[in-house]
mmCIF entry with sequence, helices, sheets and N, C-alpha, C, O atoms, coordinates in Angstrom:
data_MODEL
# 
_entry.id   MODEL 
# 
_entity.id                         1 
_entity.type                       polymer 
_entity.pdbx_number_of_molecules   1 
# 
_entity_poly.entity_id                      1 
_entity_poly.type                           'polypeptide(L)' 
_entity_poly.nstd_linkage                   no 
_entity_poly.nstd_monomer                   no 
_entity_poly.pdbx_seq_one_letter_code       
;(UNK)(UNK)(UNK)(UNK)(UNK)(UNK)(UNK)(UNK)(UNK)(UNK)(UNK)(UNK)(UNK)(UNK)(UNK)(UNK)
(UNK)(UNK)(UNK)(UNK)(UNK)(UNK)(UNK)(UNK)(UNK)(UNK)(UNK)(UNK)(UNK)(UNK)(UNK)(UNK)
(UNK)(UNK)(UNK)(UNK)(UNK)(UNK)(UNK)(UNK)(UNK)(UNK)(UNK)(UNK)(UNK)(UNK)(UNK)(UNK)
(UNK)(UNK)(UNK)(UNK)(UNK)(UNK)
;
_entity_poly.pdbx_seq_one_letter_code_can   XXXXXXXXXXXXXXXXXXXXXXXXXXXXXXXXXXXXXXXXXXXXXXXXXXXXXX 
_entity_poly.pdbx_strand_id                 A 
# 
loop_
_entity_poly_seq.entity_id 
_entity_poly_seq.num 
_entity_poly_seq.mon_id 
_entity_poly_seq.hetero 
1 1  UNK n 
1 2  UNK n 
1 3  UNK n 
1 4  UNK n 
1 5  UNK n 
1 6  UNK n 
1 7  UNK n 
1 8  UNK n 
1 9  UNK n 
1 10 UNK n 
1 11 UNK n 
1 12 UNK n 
1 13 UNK n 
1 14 UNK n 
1 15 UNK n 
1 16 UNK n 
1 17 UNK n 
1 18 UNK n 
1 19 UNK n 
1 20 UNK n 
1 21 UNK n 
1 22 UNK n 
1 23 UNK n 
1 24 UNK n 
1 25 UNK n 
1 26 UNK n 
1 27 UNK n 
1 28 UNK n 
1 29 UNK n 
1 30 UNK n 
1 31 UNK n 
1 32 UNK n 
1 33 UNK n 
1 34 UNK n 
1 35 UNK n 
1 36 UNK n 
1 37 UNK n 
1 38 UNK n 
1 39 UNK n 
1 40 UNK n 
1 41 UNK n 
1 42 UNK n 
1 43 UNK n 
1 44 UNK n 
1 45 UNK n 
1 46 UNK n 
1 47 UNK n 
1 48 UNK n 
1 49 UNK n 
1 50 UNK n 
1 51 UNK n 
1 52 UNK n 
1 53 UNK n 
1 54 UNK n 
# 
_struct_asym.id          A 
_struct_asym.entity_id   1 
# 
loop_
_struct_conf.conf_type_id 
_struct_conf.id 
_struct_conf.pdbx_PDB_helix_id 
_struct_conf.beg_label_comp_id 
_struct_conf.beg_label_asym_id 
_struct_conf.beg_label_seq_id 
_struct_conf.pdbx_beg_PDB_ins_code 
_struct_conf.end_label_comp_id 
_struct_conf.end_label_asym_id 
_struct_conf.end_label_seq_id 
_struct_conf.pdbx_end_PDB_ins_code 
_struct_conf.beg_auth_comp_id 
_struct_conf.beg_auth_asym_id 
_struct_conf.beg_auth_seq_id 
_struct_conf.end_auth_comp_id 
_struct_conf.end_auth_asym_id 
_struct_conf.end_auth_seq_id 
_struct_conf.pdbx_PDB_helix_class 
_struct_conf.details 
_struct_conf.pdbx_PDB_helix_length 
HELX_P HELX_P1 AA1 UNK A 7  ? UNK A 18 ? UNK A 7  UNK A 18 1 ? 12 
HELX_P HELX_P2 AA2 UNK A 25 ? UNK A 28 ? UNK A 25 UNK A 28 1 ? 4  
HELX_P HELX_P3 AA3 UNK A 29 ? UNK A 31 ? UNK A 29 UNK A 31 5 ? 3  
HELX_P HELX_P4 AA4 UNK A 41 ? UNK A 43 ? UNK A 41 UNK A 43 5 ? 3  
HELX_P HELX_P5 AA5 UNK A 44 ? UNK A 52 ? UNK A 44 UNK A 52 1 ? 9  
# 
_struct_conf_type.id          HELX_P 
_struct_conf_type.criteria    ? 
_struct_conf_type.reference   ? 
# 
loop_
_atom_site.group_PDB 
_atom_site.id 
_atom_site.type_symbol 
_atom_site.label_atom_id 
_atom_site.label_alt_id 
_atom_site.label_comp_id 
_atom_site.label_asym_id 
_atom_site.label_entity_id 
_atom_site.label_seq_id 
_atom_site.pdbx_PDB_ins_code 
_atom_site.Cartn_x 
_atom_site.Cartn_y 
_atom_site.Cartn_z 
_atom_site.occupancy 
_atom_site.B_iso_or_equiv 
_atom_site.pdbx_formal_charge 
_atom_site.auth_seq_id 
_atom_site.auth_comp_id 
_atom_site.auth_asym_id 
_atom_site.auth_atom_id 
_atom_site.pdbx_PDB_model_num 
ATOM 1   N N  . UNK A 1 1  ? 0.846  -1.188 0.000   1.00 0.00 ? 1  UNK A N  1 
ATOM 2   C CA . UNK A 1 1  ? 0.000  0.000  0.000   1.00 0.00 ? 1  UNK A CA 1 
ATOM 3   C C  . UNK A 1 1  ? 0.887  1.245  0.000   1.00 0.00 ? 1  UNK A C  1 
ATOM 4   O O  . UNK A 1 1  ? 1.973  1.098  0.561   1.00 0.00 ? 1  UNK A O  1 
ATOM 5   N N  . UNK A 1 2  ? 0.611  2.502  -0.552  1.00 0.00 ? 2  UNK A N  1 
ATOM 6   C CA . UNK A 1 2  ? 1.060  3.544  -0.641  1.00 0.00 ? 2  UNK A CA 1 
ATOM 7   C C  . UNK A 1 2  ? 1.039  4.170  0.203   1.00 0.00 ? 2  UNK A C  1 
ATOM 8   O O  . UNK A 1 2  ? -0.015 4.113  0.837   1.00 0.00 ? 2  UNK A O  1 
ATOM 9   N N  . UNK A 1 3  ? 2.348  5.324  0.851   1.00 0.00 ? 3  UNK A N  1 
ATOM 10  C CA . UNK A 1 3  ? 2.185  5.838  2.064   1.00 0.00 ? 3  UNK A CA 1 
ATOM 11  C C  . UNK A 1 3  ? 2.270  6.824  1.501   1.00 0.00 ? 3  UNK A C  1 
ATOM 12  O O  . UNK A 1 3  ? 2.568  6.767  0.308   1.00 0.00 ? 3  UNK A O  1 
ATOM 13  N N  . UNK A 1 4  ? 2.055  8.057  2.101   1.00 0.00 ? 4  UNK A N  1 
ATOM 14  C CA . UNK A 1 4  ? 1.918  9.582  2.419   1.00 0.00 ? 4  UNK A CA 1 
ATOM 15  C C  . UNK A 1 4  ? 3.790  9.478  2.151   1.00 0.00 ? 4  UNK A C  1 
ATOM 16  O O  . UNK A 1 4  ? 4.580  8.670  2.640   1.00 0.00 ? 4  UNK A O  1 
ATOM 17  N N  . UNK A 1 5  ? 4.074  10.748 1.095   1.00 0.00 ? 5  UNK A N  1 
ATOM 18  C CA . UNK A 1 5  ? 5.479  10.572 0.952   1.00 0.00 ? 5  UNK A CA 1 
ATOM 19  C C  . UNK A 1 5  ? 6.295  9.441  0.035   1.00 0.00 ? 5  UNK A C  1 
ATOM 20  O O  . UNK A 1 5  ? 7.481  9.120  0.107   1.00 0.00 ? 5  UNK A O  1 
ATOM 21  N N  . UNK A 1 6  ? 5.466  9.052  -0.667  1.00 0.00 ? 6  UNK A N  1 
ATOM 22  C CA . UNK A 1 6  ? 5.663  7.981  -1.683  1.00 0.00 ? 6  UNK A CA 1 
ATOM 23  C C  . UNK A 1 6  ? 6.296  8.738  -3.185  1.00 0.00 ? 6  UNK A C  1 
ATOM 24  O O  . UNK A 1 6  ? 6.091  9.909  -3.502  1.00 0.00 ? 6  UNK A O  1 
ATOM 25  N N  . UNK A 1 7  ? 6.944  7.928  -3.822  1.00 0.00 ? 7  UNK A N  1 
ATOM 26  C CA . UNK A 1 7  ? 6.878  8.544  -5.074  1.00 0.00 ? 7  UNK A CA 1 
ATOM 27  C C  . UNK A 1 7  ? 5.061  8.316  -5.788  1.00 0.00 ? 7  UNK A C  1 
ATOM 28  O O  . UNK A 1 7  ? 4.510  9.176  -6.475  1.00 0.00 ? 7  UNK A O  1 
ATOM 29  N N  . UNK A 1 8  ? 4.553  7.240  -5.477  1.00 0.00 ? 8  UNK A N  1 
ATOM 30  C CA . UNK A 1 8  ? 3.647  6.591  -6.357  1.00 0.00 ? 8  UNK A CA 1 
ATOM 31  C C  . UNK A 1 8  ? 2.754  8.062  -5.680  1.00 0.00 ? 8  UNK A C  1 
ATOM 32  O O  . UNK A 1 8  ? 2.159  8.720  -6.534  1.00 0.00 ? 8  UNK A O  1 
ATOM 33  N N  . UNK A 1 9  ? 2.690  8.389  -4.723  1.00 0.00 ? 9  UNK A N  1 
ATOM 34  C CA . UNK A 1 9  ? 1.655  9.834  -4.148  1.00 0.00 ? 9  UNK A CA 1 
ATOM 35  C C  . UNK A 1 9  ? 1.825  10.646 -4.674  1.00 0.00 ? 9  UNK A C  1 
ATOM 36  O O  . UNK A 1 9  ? 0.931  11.341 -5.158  1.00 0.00 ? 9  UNK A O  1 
ATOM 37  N N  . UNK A 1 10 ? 3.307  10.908 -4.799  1.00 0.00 ? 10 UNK A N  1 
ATOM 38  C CA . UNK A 1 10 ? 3.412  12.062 -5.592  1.00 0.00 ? 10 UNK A CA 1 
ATOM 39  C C  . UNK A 1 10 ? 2.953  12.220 -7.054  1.00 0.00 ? 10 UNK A C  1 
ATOM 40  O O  . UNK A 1 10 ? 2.774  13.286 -7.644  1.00 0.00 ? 10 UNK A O  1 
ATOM 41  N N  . UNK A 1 11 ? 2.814  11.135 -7.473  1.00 0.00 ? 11 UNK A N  1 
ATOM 42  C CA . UNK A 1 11 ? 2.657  10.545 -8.577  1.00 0.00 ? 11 UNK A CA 1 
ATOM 43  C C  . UNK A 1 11 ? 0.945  10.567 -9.232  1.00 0.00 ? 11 UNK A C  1 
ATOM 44  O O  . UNK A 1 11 ? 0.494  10.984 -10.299 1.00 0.00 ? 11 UNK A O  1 
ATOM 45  N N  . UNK A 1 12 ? 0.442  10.059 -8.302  1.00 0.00 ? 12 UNK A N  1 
ATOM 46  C CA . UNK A 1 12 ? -0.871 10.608 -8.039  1.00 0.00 ? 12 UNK A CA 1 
ATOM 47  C C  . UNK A 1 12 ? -1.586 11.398 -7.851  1.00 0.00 ? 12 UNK A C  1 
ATOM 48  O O  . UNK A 1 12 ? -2.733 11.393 -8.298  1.00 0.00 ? 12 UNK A O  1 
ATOM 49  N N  . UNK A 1 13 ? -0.825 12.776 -6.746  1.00 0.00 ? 13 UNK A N  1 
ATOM 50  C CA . UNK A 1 13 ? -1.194 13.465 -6.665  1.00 0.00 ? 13 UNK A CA 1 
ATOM 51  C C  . UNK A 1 13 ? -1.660 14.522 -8.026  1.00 0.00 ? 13 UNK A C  1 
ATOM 52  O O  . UNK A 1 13 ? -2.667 15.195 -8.243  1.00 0.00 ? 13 UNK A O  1 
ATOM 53  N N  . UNK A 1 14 ? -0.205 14.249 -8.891  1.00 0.00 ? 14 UNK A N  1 
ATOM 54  C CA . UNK A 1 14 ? -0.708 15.561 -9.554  1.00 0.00 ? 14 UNK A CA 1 
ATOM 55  C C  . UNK A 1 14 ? -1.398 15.069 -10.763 1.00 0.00 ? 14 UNK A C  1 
ATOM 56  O O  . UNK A 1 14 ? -1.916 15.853 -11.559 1.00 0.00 ? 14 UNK A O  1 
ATOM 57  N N  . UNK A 1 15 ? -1.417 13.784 -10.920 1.00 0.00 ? 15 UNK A N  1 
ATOM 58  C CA . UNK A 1 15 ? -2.555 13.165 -11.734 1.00 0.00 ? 15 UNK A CA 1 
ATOM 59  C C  . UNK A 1 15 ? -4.011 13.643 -11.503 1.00 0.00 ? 15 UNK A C  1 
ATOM 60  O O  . UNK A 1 15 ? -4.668 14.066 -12.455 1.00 0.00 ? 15 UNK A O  1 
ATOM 61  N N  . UNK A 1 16 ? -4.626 13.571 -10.002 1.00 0.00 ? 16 UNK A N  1 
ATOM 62  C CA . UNK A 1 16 ? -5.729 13.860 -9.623  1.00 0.00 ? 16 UNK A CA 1 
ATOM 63  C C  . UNK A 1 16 ? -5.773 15.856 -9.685  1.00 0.00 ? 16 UNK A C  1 
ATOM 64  O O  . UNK A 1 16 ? -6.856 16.390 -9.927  1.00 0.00 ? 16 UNK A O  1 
ATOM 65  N N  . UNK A 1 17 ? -4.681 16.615 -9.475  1.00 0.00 ? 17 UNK A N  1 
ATOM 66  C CA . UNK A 1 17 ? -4.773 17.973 -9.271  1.00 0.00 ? 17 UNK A CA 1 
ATOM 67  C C  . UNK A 1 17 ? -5.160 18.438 -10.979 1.00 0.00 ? 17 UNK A C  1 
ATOM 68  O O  . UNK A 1 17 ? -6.105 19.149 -11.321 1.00 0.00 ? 17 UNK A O  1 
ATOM 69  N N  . UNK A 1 18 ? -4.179 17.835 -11.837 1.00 0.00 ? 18 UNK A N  1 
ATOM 70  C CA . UNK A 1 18 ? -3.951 18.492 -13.252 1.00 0.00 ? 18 UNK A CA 1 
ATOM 71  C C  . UNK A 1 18 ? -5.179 17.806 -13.811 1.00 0.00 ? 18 UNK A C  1 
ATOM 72  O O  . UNK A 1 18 ? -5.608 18.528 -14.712 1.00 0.00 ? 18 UNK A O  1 
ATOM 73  N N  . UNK A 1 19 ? -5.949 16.703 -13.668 1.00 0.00 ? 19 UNK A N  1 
ATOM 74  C CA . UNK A 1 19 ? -7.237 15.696 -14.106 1.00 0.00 ? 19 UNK A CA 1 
ATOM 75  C C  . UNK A 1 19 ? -6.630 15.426 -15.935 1.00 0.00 ? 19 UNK A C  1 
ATOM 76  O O  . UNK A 1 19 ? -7.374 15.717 -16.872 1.00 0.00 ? 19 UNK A O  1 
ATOM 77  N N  . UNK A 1 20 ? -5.701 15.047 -16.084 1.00 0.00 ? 20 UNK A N  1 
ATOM 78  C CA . UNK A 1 20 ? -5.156 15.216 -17.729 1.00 0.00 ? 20 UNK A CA 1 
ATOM 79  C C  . UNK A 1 20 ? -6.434 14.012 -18.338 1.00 0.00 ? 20 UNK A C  1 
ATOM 80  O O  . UNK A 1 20 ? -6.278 13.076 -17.554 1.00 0.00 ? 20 UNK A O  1 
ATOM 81  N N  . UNK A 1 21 ? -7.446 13.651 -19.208 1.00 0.00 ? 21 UNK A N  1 
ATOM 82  C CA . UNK A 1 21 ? -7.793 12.836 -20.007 1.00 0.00 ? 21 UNK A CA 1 
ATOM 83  C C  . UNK A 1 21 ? -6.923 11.475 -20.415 1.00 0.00 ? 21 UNK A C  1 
ATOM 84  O O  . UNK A 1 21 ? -7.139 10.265 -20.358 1.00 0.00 ? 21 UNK A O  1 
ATOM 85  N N  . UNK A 1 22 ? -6.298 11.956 -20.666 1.00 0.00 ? 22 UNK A N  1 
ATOM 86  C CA . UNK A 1 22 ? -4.624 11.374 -20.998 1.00 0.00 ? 22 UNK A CA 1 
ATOM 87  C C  . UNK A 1 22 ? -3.501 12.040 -20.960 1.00 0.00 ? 22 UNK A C  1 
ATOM 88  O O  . UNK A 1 22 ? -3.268 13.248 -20.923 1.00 0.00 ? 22 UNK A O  1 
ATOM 89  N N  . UNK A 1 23 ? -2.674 10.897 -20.975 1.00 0.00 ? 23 UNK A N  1 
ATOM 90  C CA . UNK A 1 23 ? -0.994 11.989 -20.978 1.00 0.00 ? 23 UNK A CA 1 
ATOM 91  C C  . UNK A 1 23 ? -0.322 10.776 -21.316 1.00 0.00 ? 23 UNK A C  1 
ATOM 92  O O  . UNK A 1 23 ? -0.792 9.645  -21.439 1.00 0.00 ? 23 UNK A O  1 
ATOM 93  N N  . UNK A 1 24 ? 0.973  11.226 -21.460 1.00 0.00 ? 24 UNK A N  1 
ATOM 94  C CA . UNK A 1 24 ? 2.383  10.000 -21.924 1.00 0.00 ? 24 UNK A CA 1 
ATOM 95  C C  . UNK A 1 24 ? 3.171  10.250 -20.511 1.00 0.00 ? 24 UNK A C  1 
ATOM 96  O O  . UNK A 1 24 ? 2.968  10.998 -19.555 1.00 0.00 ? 24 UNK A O  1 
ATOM 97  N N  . UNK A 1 25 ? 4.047  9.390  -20.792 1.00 0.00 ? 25 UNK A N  1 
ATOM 98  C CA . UNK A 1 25 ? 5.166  9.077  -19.387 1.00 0.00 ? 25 UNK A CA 1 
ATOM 99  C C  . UNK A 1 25 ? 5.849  10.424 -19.422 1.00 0.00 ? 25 UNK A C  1 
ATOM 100 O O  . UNK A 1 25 ? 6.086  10.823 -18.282 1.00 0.00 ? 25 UNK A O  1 
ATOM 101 N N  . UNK A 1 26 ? 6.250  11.271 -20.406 1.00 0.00 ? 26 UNK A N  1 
ATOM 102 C CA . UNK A 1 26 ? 7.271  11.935 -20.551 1.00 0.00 ? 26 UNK A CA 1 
ATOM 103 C C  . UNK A 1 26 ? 6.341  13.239 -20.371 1.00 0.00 ? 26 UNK A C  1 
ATOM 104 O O  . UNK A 1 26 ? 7.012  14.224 -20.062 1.00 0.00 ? 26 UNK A O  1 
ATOM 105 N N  . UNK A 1 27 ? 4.547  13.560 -20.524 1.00 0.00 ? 27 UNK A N  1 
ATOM 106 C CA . UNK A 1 27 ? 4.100  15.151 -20.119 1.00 0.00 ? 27 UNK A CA 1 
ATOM 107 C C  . UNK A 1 27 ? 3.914  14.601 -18.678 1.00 0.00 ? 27 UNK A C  1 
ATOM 108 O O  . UNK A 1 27 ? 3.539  15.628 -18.112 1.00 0.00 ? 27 UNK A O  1 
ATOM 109 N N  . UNK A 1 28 ? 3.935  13.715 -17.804 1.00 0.00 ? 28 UNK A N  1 
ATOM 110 C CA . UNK A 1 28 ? 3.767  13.421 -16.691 1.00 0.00 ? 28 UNK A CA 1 
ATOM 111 C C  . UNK A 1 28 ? 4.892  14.019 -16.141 1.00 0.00 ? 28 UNK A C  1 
ATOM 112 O O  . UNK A 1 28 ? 4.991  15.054 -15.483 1.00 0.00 ? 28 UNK A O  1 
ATOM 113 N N  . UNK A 1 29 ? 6.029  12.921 -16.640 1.00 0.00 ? 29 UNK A N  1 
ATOM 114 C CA . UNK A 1 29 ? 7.363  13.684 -16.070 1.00 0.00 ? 29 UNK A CA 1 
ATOM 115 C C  . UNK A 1 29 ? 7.933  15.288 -16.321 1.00 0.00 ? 29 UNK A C  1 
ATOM 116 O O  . UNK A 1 29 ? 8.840  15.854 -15.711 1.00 0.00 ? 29 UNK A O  1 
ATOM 117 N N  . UNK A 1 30 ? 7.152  15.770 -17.337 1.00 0.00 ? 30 UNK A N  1 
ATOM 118 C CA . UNK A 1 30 ? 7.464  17.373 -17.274 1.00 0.00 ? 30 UNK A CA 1 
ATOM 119 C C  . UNK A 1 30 ? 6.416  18.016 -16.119 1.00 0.00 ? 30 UNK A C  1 
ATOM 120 O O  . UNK A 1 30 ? 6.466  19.153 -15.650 1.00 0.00 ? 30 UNK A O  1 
ATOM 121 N N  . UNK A 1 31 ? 5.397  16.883 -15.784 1.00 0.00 ? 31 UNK A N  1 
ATOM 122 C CA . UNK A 1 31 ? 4.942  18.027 -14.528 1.00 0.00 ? 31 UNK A CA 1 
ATOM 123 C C  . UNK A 1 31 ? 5.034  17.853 -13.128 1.00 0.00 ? 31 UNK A C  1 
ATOM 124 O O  . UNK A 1 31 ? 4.256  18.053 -12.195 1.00 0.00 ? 31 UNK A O  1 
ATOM 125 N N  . UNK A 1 32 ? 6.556  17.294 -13.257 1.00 0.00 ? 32 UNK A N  1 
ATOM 126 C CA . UNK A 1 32 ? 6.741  17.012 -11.515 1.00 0.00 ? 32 UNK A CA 1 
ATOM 127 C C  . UNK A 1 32 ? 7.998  17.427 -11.357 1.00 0.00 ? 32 UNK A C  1 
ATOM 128 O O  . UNK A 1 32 ? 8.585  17.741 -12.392 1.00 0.00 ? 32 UNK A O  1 
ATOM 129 N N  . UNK A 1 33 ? 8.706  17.537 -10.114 1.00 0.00 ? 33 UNK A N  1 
ATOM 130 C CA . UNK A 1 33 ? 9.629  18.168 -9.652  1.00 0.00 ? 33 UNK A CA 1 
ATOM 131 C C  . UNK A 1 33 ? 11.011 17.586 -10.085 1.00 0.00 ? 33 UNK A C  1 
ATOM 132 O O  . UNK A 1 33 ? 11.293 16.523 -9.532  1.00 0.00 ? 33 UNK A O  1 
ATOM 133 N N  . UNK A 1 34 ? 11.560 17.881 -10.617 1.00 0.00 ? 34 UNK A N  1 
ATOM 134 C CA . UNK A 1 34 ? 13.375 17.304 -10.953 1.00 0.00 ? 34 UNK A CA 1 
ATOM 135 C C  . UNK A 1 34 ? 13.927 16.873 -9.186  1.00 0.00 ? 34 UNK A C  1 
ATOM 136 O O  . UNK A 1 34 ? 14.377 15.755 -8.935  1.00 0.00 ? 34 UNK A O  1 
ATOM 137 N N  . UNK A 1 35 ? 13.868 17.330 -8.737  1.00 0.00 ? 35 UNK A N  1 
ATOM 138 C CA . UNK A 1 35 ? 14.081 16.710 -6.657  1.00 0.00 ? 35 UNK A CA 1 
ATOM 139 C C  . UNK A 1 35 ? 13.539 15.535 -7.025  1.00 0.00 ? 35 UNK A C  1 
ATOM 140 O O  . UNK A 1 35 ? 14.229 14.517 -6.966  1.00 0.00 ? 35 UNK A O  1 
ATOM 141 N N  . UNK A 1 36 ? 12.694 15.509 -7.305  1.00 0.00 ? 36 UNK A N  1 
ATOM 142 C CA . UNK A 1 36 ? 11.711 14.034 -6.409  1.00 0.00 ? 36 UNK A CA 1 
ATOM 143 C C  . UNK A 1 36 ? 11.917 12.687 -7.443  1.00 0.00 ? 36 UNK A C  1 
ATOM 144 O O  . UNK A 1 36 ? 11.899 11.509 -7.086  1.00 0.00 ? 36 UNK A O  1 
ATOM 145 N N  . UNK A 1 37 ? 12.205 13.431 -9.425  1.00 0.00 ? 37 UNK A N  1 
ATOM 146 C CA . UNK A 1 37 ? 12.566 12.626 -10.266 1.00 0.00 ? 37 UNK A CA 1 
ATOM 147 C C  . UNK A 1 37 ? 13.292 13.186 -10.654 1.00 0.00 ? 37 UNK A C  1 
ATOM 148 O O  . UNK A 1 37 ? 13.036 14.372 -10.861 1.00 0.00 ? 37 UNK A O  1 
ATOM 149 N N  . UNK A 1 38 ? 14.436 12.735 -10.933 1.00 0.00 ? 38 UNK A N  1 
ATOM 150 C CA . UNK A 1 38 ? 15.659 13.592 -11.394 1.00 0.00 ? 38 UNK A CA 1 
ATOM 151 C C  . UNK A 1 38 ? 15.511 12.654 -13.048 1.00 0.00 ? 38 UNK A C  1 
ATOM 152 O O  . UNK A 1 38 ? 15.827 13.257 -14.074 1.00 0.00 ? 38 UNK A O  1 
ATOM 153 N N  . UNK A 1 39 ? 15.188 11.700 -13.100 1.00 0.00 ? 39 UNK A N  1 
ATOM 154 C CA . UNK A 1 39 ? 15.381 10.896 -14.386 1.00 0.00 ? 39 UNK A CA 1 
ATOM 155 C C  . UNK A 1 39 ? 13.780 10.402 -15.119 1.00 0.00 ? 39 UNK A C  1 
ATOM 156 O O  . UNK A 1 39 ? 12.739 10.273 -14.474 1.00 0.00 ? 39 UNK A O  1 
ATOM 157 N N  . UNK A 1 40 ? 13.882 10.258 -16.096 1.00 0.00 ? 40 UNK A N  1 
ATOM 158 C CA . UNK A 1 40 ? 12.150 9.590  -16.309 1.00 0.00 ? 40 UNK A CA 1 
ATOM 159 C C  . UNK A 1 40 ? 11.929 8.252  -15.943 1.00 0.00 ? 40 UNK A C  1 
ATOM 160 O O  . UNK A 1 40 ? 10.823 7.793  -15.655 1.00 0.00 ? 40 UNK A O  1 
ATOM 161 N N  . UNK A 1 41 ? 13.208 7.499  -15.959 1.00 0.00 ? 41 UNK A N  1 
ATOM 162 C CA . UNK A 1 41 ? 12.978 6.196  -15.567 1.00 0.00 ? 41 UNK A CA 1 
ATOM 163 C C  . UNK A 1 41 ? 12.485 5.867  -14.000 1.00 0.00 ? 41 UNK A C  1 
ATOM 164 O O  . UNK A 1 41 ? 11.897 4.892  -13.532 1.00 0.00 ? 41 UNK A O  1 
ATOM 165 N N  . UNK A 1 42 ? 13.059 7.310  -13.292 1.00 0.00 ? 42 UNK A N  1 
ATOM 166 C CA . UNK A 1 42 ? 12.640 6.851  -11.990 1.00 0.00 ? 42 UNK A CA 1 
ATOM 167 C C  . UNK A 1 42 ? 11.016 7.218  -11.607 1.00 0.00 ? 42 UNK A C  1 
ATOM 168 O O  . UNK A 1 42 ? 10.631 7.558  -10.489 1.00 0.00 ? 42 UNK A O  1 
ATOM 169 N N  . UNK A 1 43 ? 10.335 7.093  -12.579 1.00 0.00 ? 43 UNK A N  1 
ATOM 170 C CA . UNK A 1 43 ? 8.059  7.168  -13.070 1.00 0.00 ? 43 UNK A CA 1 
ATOM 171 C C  . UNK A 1 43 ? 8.254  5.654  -12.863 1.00 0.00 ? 43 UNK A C  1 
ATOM 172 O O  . UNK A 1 43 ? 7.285  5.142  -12.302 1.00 0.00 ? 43 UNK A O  1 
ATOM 173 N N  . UNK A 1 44 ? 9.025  4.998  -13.100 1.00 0.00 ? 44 UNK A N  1 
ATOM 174 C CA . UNK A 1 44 ? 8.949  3.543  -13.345 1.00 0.00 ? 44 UNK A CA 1 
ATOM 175 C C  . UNK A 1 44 ? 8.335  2.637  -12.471 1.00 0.00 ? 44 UNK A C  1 
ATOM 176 O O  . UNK A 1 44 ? 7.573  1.720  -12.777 1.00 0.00 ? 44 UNK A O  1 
ATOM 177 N N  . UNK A 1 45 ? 8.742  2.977  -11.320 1.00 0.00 ? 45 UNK A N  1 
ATOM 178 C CA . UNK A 1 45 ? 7.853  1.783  -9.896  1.00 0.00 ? 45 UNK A CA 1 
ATOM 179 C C  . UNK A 1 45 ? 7.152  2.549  -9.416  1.00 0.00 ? 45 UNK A C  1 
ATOM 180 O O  . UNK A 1 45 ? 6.314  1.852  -8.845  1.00 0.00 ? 45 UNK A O  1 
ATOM 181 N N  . UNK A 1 46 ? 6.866  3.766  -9.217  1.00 0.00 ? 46 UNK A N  1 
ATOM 182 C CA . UNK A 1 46 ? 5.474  4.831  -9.185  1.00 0.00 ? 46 UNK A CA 1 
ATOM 183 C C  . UNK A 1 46 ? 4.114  4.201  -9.627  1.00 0.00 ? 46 UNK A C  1 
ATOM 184 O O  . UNK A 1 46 ? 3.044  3.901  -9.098  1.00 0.00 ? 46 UNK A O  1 
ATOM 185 N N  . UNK A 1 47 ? 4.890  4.137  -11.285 1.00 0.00 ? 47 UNK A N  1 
ATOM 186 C CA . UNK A 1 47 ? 3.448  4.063  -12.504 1.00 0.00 ? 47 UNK A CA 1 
ATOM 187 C C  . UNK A 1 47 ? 3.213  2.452  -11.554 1.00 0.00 ? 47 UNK A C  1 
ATOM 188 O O  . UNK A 1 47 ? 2.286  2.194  -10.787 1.00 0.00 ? 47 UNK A O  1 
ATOM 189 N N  . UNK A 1 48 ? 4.071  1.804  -11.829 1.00 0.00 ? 48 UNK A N  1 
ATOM 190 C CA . UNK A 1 48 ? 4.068  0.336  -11.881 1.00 0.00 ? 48 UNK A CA 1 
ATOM 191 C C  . UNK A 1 48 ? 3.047  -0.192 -10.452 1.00 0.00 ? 48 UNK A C  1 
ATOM 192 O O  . UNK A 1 48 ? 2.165  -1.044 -10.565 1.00 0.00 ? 48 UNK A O  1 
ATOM 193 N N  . UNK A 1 49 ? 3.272  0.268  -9.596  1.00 0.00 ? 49 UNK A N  1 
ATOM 194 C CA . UNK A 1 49 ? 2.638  0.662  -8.046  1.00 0.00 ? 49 UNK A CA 1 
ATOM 195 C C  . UNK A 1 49 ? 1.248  0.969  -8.533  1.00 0.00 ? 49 UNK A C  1 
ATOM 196 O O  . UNK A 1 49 ? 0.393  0.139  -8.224  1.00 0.00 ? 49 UNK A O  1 
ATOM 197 N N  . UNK A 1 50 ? 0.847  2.072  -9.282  1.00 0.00 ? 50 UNK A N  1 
ATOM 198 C CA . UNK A 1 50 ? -0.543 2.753  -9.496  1.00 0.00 ? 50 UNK A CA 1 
ATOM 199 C C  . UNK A 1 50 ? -1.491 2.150  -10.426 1.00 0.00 ? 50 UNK A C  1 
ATOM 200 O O  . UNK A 1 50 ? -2.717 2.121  -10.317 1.00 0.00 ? 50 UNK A O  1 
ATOM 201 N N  . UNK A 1 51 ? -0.539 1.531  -11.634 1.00 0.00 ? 51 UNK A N  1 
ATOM 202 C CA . UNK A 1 51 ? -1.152 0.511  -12.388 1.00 0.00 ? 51 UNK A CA 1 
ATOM 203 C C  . UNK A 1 51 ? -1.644 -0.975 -11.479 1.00 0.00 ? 51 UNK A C  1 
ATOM 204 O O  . UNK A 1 51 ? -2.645 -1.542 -11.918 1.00 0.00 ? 51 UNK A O  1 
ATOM 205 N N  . UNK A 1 52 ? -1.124 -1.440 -10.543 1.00 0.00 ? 52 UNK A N  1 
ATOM 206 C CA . UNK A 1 52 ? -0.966 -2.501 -9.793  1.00 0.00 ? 52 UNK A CA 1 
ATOM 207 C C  . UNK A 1 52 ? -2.338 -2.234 -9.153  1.00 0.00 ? 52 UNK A C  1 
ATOM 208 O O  . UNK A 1 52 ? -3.198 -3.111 -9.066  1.00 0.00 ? 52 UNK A O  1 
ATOM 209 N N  . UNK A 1 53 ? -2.490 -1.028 -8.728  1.00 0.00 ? 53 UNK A N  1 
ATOM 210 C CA . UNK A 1 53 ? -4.009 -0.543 -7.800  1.00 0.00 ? 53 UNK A CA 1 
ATOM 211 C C  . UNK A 1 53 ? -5.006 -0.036 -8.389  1.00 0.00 ? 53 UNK A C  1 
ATOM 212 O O  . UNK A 1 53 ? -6.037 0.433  -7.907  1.00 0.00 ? 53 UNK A O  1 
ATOM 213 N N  . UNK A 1 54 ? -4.595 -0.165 -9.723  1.00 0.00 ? 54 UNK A N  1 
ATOM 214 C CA . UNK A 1 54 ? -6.075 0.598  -10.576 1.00 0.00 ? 54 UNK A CA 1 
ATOM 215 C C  . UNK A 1 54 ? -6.135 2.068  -10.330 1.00 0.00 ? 54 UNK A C  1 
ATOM 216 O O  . UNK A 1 54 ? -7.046 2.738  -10.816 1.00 0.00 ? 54 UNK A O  1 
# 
C-alpha cells in the first residue's frame, strides 16, 4: 500500500490535481519536480505501483 510521501503519491497526486484525459510518461514527467525525479525512468515503480491498484 502507498504511504503519504511515496513517489507513487506524488505521482498521483498531480494526476488527480492536473485531471489530464490522458498523458504519456514523458508530459507526466514534465509536470513534476526534478528533486523528487531527477530521471524519467525513476516514473517507473510509481506508474508500476498505481497501475498494480487501478
Amino acid at each position: 500500500m502507498p504511504v503519504q510521501g511515496s513517489p507513487a503519491v506524488t505521482v498521483l497526486a498531480q494526476l488527480v490535481s492536473s485531471n489530464p484525459a490522458q498523458f504519456t510518461k514523458r508530459e507526466l514527467f514534465r509536470m513534476l519536480r526534478r528533486a523528487e525525479f531527477p530521471a524519467i525512468g525513476d516514473l517507473d515503480s510509481a506508474l508500476a505501483l498505481l497501475e498494480e491498484h487501478g
